[in-house]
C-alpha positions as CSV (number, residue, x, y, z in Angstrom):
1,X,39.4,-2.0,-37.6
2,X,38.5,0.1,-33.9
3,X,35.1,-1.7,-34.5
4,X,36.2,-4.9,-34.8
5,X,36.4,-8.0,-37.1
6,X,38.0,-11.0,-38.7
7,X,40.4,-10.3,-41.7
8,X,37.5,-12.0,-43.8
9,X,34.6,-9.9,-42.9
10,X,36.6,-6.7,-42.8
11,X,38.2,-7.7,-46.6
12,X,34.4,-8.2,-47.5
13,X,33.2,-4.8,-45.9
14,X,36.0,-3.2,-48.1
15,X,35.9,-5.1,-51.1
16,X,39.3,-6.7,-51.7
17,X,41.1,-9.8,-51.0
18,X,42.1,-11.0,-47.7
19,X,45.9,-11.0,-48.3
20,X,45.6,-7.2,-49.7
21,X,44.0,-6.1,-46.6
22,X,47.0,-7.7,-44.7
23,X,49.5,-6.3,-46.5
24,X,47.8,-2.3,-46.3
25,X,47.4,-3.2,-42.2
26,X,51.4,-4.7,-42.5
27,X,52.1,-0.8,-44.0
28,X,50.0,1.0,-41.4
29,X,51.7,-0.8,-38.7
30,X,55.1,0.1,-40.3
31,X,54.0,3.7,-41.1
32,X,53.2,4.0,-37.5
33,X,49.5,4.5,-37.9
34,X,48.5,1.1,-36.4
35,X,49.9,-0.9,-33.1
36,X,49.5,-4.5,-32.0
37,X,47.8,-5.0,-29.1
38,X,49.9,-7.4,-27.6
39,X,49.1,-9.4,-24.0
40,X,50.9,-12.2,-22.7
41,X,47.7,-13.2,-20.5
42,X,45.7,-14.4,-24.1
43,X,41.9,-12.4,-23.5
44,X,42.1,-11.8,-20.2
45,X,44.9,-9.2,-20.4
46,X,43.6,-7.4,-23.6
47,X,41.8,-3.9,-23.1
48,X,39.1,-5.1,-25.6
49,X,38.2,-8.4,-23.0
50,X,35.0,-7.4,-22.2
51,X,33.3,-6.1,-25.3
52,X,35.0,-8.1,-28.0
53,X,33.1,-10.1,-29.9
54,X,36.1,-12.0,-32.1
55,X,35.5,-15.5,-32.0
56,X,38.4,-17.1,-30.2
57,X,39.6,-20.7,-31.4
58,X,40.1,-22.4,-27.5
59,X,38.2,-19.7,-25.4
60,X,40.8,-17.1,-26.2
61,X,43.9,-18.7,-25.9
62,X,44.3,-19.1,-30.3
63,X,46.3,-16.6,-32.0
64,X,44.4,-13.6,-32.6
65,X,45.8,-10.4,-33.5
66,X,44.2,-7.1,-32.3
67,X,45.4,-3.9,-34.1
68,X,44.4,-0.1,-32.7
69,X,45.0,3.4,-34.1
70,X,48.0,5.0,-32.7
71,X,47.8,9.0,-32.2
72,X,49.4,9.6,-35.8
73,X,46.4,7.1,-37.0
74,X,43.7,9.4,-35.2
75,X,45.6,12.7,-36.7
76,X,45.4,11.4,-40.0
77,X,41.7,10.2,-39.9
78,X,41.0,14.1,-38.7
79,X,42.4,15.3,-41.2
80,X,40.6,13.4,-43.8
81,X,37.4,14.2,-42.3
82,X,38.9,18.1,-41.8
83,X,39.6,18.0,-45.9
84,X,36.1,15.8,-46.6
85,X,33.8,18.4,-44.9
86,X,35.7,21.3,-46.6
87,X,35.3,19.7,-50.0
88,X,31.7,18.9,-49.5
């Protein structure tokens, strides 16, 4: 997700369908480990503006949805790497 994508590449980068990869970013959001990034301005007003690479139906005024890790999604992700290189 912090690297970008539509649902349909990022469902085919982890191997499952689009409406599961909804439903487990719906969780995150609810768990509190992923935000909307939400702008009233469309592109313009979206921290993302000048690198993204989403195709935009309109020029950026369609309805995409932008999701970042909050702090309690960044703790977790440490921690998984914490217990992968202690396993390894």
């Amino acid at each position: 997700i912090e690297k970008g994508g539509t649902l349909d590449e990022l469902a085919a980068e982890f191997g499952m369908r689009k409406s599961v990869l909804v439903a487990r970013i719906e969780f995150m959001v609810r768990a509190g480990y992923l935000c909307e990034i939400k702008s009233g301005h469309g592109c313009e007003g979206c921290p993302k503006s000048k690198t993204c690479s989403v195709p935009v139906p309109g020029g950026g005024r369609g309805g995409v949805r932008m999701y970042m890790l909050t702090e309690k999604g960044r703790e977790y992700i440490e921690g998984v790497r914490r217990d992968k290189r202690f396993n390894d």
